[in-house]
C-alpha positions as CSV (number, residue, x, y, z in Angstrom):
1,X,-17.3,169.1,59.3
2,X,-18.7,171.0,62.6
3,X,-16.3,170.6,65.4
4,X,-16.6,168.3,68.4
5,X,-17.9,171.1,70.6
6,X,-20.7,171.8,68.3
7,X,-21.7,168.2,68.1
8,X,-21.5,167.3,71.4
9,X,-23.4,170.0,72.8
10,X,-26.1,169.3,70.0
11,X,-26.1,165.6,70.8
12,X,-27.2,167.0,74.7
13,X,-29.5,169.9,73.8
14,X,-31.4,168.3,70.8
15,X,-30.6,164.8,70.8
16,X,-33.9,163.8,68.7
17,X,-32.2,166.1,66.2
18,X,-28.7,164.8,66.1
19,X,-29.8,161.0,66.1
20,X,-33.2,162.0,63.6
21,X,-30.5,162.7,61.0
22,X,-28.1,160.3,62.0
23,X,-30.8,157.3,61.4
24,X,-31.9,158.7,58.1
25,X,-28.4,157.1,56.4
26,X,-29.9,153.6,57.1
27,X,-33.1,151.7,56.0
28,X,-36.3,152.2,57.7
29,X,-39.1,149.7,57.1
30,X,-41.1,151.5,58.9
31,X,-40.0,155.2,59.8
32,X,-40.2,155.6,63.5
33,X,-42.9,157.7,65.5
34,X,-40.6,159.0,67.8
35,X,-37.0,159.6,68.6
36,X,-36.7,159.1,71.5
37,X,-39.7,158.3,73.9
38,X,-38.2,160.0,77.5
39,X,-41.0,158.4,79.4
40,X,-40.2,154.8,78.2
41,X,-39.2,152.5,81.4
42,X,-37.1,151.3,83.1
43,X,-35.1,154.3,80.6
44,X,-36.1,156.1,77.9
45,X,-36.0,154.3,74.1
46,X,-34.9,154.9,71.1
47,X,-36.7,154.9,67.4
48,X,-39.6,154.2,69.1
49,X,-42.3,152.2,66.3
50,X,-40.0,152.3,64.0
51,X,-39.1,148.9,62.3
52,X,-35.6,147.6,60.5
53,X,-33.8,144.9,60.1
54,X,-29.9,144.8,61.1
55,X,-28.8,142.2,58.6
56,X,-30.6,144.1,55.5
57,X,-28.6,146.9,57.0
58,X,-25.6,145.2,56.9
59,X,-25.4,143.1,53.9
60,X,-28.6,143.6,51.6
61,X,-28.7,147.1,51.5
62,X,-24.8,147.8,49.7
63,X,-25.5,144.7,47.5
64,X,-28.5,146.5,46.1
65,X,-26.7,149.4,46.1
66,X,-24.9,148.2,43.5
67,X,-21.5,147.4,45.9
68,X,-21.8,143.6,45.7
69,X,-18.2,142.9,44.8
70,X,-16.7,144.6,46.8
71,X,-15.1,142.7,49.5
72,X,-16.9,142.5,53.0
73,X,-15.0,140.2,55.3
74,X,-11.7,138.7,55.3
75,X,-11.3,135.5,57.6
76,X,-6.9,135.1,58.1
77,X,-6.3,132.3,60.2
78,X,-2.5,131.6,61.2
79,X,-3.4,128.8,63.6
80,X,-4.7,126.6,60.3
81,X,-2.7,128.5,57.4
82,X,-6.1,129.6,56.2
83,X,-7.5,132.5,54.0
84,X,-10.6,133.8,52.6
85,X,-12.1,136.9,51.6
86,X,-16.2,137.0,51.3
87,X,-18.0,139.8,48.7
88,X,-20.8,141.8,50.2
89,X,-22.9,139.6,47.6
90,X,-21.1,135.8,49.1
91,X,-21.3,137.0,52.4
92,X,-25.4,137.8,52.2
93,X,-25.9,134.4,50.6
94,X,-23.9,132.7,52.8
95,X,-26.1,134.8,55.4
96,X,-29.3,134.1,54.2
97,X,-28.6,129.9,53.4
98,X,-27.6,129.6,57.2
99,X,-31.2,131.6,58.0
100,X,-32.6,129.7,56.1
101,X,-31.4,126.3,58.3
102,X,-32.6,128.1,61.6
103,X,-35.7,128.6,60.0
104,X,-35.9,124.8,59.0
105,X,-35.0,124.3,63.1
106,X,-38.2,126.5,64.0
107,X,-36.2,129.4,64.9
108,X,-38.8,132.5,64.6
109,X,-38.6,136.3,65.3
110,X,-38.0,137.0,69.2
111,X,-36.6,132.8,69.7
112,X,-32.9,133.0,71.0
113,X,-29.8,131.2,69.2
114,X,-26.9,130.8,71.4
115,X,-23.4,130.8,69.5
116,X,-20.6,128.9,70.7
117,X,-17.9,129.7,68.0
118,X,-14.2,130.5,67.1
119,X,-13.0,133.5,65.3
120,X,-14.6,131.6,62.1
121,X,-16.4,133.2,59.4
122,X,-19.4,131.0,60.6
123,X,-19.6,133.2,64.3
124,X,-20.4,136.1,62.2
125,X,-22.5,134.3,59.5
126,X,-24.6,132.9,62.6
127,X,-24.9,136.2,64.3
128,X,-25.9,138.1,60.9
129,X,-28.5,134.9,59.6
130,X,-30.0,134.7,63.6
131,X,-30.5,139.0,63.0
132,X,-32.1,138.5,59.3
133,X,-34.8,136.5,61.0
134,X,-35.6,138.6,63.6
135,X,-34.2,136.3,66.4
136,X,-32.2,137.4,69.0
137,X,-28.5,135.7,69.3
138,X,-26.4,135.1,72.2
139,X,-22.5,134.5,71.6
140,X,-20.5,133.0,74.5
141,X,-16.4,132.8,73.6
142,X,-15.3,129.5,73.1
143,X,-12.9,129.3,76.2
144,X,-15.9,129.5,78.2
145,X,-15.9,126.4,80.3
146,X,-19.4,123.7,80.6
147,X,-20.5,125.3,84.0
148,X,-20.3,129.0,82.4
149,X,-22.1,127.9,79.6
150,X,-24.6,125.9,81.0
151,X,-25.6,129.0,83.0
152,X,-26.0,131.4,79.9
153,X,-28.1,128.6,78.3
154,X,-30.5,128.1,81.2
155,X,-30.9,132.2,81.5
156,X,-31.1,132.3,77.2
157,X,-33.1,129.4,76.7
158,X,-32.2,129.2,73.1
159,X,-34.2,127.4,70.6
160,X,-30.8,126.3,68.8
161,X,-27.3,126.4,70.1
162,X,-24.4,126.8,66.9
163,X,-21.0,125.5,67.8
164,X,-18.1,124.0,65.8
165,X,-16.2,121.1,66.6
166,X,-13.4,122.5,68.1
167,X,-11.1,125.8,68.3
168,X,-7.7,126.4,68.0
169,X,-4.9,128.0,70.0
170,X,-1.4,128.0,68.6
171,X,-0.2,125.2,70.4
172,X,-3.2,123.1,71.0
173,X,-6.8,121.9,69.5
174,X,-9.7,122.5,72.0
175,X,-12.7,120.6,71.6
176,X,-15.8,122.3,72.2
177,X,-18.5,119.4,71.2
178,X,-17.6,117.5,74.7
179,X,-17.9,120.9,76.4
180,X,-21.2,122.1,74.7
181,X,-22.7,118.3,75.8
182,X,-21.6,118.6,79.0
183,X,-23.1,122.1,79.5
184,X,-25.9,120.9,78.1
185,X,-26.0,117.9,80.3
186,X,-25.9,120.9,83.4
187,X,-28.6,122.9,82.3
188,X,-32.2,122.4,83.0
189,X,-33.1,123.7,79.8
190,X,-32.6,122.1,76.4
191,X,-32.4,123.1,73.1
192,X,-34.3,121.5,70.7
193,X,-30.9,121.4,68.5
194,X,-27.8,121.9,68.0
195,X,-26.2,122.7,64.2
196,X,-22.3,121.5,64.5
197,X,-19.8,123.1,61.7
198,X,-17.0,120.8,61.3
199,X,-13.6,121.7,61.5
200,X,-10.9,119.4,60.1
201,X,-8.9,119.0,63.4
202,X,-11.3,117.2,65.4
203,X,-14.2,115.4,65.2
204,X,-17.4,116.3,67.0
205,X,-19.7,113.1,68.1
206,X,-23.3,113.5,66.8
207,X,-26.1,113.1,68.8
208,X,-28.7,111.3,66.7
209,X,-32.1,113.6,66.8
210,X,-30.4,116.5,68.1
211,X,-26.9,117.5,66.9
212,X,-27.2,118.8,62.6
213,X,-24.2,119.2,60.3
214,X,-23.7,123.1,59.3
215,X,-22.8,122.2,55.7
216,X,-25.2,119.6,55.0
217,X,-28.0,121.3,56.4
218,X,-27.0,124.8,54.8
219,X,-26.8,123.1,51.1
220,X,-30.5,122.1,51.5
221,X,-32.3,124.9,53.1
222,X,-33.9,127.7,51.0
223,X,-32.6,130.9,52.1
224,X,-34.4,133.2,54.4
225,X,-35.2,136.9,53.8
226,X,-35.2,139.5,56.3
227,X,-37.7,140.1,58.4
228,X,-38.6,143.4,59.9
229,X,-38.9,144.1,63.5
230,X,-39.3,146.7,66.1
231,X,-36.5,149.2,66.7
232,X,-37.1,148.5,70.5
233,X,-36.8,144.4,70.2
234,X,-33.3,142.7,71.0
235,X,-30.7,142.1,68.7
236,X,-28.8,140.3,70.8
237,X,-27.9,139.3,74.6
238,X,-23.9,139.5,75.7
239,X,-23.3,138.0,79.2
240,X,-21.5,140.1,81.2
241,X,-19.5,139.3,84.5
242,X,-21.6,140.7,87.4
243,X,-20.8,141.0,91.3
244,X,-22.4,138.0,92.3
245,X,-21.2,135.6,90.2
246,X,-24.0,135.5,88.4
247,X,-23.3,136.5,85.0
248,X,-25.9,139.7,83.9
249,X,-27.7,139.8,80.0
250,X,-27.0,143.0,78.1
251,X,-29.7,143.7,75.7
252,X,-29.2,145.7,72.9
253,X,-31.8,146.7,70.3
254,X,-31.7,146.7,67.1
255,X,-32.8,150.3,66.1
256,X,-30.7,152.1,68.3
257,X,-27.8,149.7,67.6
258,X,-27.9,150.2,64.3
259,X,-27.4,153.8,64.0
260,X,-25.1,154.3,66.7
261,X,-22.8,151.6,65.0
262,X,-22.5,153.3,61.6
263,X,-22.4,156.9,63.4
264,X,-19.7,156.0,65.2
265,X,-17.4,154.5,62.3
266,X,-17.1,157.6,60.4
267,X,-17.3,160.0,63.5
268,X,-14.5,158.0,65.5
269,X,-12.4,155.8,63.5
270,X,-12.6,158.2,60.9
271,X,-13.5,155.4,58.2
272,X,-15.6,155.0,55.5
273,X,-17.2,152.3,52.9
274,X,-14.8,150.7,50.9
275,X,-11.8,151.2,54.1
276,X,-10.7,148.2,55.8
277,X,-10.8,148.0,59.4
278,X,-9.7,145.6,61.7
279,X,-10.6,144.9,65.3
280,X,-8.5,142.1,66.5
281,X,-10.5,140.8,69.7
282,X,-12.7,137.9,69.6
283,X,-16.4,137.4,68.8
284,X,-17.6,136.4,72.5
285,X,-16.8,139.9,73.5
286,X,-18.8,143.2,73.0
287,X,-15.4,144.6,70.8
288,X,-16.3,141.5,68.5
289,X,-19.9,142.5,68.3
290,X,-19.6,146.2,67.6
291,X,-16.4,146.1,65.8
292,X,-15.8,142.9,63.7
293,X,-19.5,142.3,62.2
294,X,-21.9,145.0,62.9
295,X,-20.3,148.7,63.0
296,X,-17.9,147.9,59.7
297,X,-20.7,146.5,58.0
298,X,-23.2,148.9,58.7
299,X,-20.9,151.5,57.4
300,X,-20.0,149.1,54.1
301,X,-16.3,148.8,55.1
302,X,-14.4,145.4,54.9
303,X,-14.2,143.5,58.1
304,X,-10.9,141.4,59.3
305,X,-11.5,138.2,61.6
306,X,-8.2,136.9,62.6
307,X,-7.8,134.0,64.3
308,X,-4.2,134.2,65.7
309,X,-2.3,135.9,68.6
310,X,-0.4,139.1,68.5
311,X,3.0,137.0,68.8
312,X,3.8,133.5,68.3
313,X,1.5,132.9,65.3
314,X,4.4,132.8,64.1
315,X,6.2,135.6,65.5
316,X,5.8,139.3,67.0
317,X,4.8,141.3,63.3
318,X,1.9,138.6,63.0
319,X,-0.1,142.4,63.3
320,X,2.3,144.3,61.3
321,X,1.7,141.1,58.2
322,X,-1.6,141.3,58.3
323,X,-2.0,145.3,58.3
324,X,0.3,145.2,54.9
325,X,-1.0,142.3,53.2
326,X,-4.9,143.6,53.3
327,X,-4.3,147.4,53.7
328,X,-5.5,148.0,56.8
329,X,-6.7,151.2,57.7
330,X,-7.6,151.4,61.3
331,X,-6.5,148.8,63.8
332,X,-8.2,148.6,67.1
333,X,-7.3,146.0,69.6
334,X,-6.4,145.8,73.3
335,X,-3.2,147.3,75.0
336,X,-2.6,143.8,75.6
337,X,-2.0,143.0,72.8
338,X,0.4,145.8,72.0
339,X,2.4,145.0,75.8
340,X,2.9,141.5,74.2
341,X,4.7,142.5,71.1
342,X,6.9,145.2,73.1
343,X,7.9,142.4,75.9
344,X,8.7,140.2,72.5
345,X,10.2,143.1,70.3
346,X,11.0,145.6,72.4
347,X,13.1,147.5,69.4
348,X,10.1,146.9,67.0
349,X,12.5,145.1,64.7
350,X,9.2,142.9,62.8
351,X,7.7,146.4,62.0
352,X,11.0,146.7,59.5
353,X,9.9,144.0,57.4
354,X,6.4,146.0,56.7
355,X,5.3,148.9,55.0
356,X,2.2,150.0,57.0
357,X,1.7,153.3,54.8
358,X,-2.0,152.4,54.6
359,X,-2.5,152.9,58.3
360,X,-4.4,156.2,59.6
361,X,-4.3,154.9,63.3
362,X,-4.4,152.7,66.0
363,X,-7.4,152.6,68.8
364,X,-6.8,151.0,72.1
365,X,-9.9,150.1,74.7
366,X,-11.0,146.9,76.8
367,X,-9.0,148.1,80.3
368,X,-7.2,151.0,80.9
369,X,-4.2,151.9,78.6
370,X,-0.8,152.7,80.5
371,X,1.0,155.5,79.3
372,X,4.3,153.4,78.6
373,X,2.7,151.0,76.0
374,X,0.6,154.0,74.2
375,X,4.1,155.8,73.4
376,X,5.7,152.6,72.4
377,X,3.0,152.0,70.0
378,X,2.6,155.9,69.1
379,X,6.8,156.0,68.1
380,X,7.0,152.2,67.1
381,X,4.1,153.3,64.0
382,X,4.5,156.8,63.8
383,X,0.4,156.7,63.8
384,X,-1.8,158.7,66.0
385,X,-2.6,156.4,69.1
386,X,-6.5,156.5,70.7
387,X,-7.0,155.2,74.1
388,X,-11.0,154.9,74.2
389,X,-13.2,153.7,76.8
390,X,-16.4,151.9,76.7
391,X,-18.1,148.8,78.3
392,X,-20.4,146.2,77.5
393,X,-23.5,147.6,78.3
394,X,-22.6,151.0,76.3
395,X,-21.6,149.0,73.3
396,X,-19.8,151.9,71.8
397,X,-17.5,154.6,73.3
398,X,-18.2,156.7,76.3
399,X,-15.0,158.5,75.8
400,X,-12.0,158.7,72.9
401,X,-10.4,161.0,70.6
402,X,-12.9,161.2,68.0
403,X,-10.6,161.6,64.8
404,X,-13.6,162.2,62.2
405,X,-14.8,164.9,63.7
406,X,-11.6,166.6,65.5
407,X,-8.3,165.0,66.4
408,X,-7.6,166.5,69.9
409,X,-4.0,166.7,71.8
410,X,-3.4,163.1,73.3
411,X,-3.1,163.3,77.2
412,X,-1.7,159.7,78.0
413,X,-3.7,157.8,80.4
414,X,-6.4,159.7,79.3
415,X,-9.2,158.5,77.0
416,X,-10.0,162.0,76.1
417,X,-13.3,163.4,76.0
418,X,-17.0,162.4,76.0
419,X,-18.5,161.2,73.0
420,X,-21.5,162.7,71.6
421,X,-24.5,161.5,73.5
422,X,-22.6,160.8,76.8
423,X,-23.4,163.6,79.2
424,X,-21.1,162.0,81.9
425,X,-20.6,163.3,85.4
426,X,-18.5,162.9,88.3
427,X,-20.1,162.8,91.7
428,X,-19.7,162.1,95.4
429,X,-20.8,159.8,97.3
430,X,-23.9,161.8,98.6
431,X,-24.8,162.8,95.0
432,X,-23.0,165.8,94.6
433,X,-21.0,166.7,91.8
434,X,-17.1,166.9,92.0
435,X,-14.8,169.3,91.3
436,X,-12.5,169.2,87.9
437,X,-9.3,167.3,89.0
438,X,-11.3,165.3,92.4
439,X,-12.1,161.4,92.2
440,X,-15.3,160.0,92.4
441,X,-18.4,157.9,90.5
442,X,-18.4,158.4,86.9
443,X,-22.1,158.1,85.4
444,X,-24.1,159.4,83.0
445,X,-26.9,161.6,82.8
446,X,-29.9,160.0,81.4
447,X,-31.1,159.7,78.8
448,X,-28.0,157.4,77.5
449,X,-27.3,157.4,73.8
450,X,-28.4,155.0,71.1
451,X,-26.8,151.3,71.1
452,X,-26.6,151.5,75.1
453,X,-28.5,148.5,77.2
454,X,-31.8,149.7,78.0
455,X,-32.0,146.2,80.5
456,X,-30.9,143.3,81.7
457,X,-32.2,140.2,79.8
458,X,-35.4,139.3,81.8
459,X,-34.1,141.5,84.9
460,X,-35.6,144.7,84.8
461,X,-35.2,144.9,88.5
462,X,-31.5,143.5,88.4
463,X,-31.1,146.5,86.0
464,X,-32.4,149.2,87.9
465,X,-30.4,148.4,91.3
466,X,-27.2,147.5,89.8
467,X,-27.3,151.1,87.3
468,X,-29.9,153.1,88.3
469,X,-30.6,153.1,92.0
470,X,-27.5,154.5,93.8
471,X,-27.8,158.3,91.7
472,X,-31.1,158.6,90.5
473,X,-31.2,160.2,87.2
474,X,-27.9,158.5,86.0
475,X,-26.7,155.2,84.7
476,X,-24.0,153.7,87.0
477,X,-20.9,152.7,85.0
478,X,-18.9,150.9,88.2
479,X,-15.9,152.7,87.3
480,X,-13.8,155.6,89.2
481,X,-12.4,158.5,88.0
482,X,-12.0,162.5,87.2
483,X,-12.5,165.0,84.5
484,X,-9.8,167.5,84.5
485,X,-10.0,171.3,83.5
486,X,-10.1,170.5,79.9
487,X,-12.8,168.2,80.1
488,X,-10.3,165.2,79.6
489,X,-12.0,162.3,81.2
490,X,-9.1,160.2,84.0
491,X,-10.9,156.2,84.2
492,X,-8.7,155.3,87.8
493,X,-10.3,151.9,88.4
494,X,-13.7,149.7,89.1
495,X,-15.8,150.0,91.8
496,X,-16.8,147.0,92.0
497,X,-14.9,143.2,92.2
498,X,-14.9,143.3,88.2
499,X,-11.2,142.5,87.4
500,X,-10.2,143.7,84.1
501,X,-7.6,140.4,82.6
502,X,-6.3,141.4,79.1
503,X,-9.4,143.5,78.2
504,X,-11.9,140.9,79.5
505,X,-13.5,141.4,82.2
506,X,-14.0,139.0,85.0
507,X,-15.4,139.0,88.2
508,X,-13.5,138.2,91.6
509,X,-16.4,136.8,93.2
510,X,-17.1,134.2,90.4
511,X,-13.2,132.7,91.3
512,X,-14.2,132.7,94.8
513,X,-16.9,130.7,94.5
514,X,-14.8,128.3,92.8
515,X,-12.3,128.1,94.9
516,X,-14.6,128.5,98.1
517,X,-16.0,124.9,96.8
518,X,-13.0,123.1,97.1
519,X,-13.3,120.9,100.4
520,X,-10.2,121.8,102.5
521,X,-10.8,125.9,101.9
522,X,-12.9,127.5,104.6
523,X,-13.2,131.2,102.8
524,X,-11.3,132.9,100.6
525,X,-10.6,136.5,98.6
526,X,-9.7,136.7,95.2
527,X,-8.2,140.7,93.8
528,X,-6.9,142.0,90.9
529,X,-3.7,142.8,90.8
530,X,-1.3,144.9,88.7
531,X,0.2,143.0,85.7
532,X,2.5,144.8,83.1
533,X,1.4,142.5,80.2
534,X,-2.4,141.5,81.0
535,X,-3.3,144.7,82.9
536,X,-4.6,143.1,86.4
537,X,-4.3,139.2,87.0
538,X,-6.4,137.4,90.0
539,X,-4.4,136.1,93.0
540,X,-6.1,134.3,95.6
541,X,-5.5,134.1,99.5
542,X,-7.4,130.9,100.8
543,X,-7.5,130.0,105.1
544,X,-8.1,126.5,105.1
545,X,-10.4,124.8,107.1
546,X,-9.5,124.1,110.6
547,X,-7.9,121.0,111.5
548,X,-6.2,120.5,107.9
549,X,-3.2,120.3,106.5
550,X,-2.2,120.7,102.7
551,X,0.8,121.4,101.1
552,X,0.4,124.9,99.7
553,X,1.8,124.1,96.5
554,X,0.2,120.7,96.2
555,X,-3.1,122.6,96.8
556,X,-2.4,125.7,94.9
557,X,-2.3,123.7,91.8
558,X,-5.3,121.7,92.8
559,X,-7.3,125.3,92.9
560,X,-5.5,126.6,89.6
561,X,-6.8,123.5,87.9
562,X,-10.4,124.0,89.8
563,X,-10.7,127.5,88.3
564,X,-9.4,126.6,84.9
565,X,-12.0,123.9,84.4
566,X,-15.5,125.6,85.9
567,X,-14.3,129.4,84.8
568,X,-11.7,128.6,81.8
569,X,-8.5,129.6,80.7
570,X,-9.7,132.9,80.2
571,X,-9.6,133.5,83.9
572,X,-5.7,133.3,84.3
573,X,-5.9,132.2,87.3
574,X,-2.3,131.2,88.7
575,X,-1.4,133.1,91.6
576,X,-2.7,131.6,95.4
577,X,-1.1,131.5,98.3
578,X,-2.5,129.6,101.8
579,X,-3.0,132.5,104.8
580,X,-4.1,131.9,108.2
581,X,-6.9,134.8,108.5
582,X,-8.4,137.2,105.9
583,X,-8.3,140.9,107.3
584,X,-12.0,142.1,107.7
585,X,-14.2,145.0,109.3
586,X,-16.0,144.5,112.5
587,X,-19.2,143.4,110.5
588,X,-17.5,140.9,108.7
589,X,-16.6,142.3,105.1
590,X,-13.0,141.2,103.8
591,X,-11.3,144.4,103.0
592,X,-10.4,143.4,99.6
593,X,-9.2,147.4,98.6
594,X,-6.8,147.2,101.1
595,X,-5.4,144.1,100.2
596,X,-5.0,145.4,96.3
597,X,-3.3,148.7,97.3
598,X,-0.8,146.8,99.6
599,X,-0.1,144.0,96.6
600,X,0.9,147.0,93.9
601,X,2.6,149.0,97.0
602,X,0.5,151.8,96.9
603,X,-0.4,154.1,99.4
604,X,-2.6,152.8,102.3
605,X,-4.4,153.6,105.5
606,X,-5.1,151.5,107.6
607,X,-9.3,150.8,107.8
608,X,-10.6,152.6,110.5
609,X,-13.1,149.4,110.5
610,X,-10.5,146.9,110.8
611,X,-11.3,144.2,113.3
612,X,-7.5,143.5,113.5
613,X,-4.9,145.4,112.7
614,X,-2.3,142.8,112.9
615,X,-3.9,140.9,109.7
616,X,-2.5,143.3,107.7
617,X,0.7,142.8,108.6
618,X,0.3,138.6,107.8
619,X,-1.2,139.7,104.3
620,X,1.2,141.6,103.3
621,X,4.2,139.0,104.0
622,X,2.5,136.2,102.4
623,X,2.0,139.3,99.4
624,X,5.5,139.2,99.5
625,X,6.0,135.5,99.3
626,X,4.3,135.7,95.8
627,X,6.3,138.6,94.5
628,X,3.5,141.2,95.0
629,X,3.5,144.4,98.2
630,X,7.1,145.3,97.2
631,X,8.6,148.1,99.3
């Protein structure tokens, strides 16, 4: 196989080339006219006139090619004591009935479906049957709370919403129906229905007119074939926090998607059809979307969807069973996940009851790995341990270790080097490239690789400031960082308030506004702060409003509870202390940066725009207080 230098240099110089050939392993309904159209607005596109359909890609195509039996996804859920393996052949049928009901709700090529589901066979039957149509699907994770979602419906405006009656966490039943009628309820746009799949441990009230049953309605509707769209039309929309709150509508395409997805499972993970691979992460997430349905089935691997935790369902080899009982080849997941099973097994005792032979490798991404949990893992599984990096809009990895083509020395804390496709920079403030080994704005030349957003749902203009504005020429990816001599690519932190919480990413100023509505708090700053199991965690520092007086615990809890039921769980939101003054600049902007550095005692200087020095100095004992800005 030609080396990674080769590749990537090809990928730069000739990318209608490289991405030509890589296409030509899928199936084209209608071959494209061009590559890649570089005048195309607001980027260039990809596959331009070209026509496919995901799902045929997916499914059809390696029944046909005579794979049918072979299995294609393997649903193990701990929380219910459930397991079931789908053929390529089952899971297309079950594909195509389910089409078939959307179809039967009006659903046509370009309408949106909206997906509220668990880690269920169904979330990835939904997303595959909303693709065969030519619809475009929009999943929002189930711990997503009314308010969230009633936002992502009114910016959507799906035709049908799919939920279930409830999902499951180890030690409790969540009911989505009551949340998914409340959002409903909040949102000035309506669905015309919503199709329900019962679960045994709880009920979901109908709404007469409305609300359909996913197995009744799935036995009587004829099954859909796929239907053939543009390269350049929407596969799907994945909300994404943004700075203002105000959550911002990847699109990705279906041409580009598609080959970029089956590229990268050979070139990367180092797979191939007939491997098993398992991301453990969660549908609602971009991980889920790339890595549980499309990319493994694309490439005509089989798929694990586990719905469980890394410990406590039952116990910390939960990973380590499920590797050895279906063979697992690759395993990517979060570091998270891996810094909750060293904090419960510190020896790796569980990993004794296992033979994990089958395993190539492990693959970390979703926040930045420390180098402390990727030697753990690395001795703990004697595997080769890839820290990758990626986001949302990219879809696929900006950097990694790319084993299928050549397996490069690990530097921890490192995600290695730029994939093919990514010509990624490092530049100053005033536009200038950076030196190997000196900090600053990591983007990415245009034009951006196949799979990568090419805009914000309905936003081109939201697009353009927030990616493309501040160095013309390159896509903005938020993040800071260095390359070193090597070309070894450093990720140091965001740029922006996006927190990164267990490999989901959350933004501070969405908490704020949450806690900035309660009635006694006057403002309020919410950071991220270091956290040796979830990566950062958000603390908040609230003044109250003048002439109050609260209990600070009393009203902590108040807030915690605010934030759990408008943002979710998800947010793990339980640090807040009461402060008499936020520190700010003389214009008025809190100096959040500072705040962070002092509460994971790192190096500081004090703000030369600081409208009070002394501030600091309040901040950083009520920090204390809470356990954080530690000498």
């Amino acid at each position: 196989m030609a080396d990674y230098q080769h590749l990537y240099a090809q990928s730069l110089n000739d990318p209608e080339t490289f991405w030509g050939e890589a296409a030509q392993a899928l199936h084209w309904d209608k071959p494209w006219d061009s590559v890649l159209d570089r005048d195309a607005k607001p980027v260039p596109r990809w596959f331009v006139g070209g026509e496919i359909n995901t799902c045929f890609n997916a499914l059809d195509r390696h029944v046909e090619a005579g794979r049918g039996a072979q299995k294609a996804l393997i649903y193990d859920s701990p929380v219910t004591d459930t397991k079931r393996v789908y053929t390529y052949a089952e899971l297309r049928d079950a594909v195509a009935a389910f089409a078939g009901v959307l179809r039967d709700q009006g659903v046509q090529k370009g309408d949106r479906v909206l997906i509220y589901l668990p880690m269920i066979p169904q979330a990835a039957i939904a997303m595959l049957a909303t693709a065969r149509i030519g619809a475009i699907h929009s999943v929002v994770f189930g711990g997503f709370a009314a308010n969230e979602l009633a936002t992502r419906i009114n910016d959507a405006q799906p035709k049908v919403i799919v939920s279930a009656s409830c999902g499951i966490e180890p030690n409790r039943v969540v009911a989505y129906k009551p949340l998914l009628d409340e959002a409903i309820e909040l949102s000035s746009h309506k669905p015309s229905s919503c199709v329900i799949y019962a679960r045994p441990q709880a009920e979901a009230a109908m709404i007469p007119g409305r609300d359909i049953d996913w197995r009744t309605a799935a036995e009587q509707a004829q099954p859909a074939d796929c239907v053939p769209v543009k390269a350049t039309d929407p596969l799907y929309i994945l909300y994404t926090s943004g700075t203002t709150g105000q959550p911002k509508g990847v699109v990705r395409d279906n041409g580009g998607h598609a080959v970029a997805m089956h590229w990268t499972m050979r070139h990367i993970y180092h797979v191939d059809a007939g491997d098993v691979y398992w991301a453990a992460s969660d549908v609602g997430w971009v991980v889920g979307h790339s890595y549980i349905v499309y990319a493994p089935l694309l490439a005509g691997c089989t798929t694990v969807m586990y719905e469980g935790k890394p410990v406590g369902t039952p116990d910390p080899g939960a990973f380590w069973r499920v590797i050895n009982e279906y063979q697992v080849k690759v395993l990517f997941t979060a570091p998270t996940a891996f810094r909750a099973i060293k904090k419960e097994d510190p020896e790796g005792q569980y990993l004794h009851d296992y033979d994990l032979s089958c395993m190539q490798s492990l693959f970390l991404a979703g926040e930045r790995c420390d180098p402390d949990t990727l030697y753990w893992a690395r001795e703990k599984l004697g595997k080769p341990v890839v820290d990758h990096w990626w986001q949302t809009e990219t879809g696929w990895a900006i950097a990694a270790n790319p084993l299928g083509i050549e397996p490069m020395d690990v530097k921890p804390g490192s995600p290695t080097v730029a994939m093919p496709g990514y010509d990624v920079r490092i530049l100053a403030e005033d536009g200038s490239e950076m030196p190997d080994g000196e900090m600053g704005n990591i983007v990415i030349k245009l034009p951006m690789p196949p799979a990568c957003l090419p805009t914000l749902w309905h936003n081109d203009q939201r697009f353009v400031d927030a990616y493309l504005t501040k160095c013309p020429g390159y896509y903005l990816t938020g993040d800071a960082g260095f390359k070193d001599a090597d070309g070894y690519l450093w990720i140091m932190s965001r740029t922006d308030d996006v927190i990164n919480v267990a490999g989901h990413r959350l933004s501070t100023g969405a908490i704020e506004e949450v806690l900035a509505g309660h009635e006694d708090v006057a403002e309020c700053a919410v950071i991220g702060v270091a956290d040796s199991l979830k990566g950062q965690l958000p603390l908040g520092l609230v003044v109250l409003k003048a002439g109050v007086e609260r209990d600070a615990s009393t009203l902590g809890k108040a807030l915690i509870q605010r934030v759990r039921e408008q943002i979710g769980p998800v947010a793990a939101f339980k640090l807040v202390n009461v402060v008499k003054r936020l520190p700010k600049t003389r214009s008025g902007k809190i100096l959040r940066g500072a705040m962070v550095k002092i509460a994971d005692g790192a190096e500081w200087k004090m703000p030369a725009t600081i409208d009070d020095p002394a501030i600091l100095d309040e901040i950083t004992e009520a920090l204390r207080d809470m356990g954080y800005a530690k000498r």
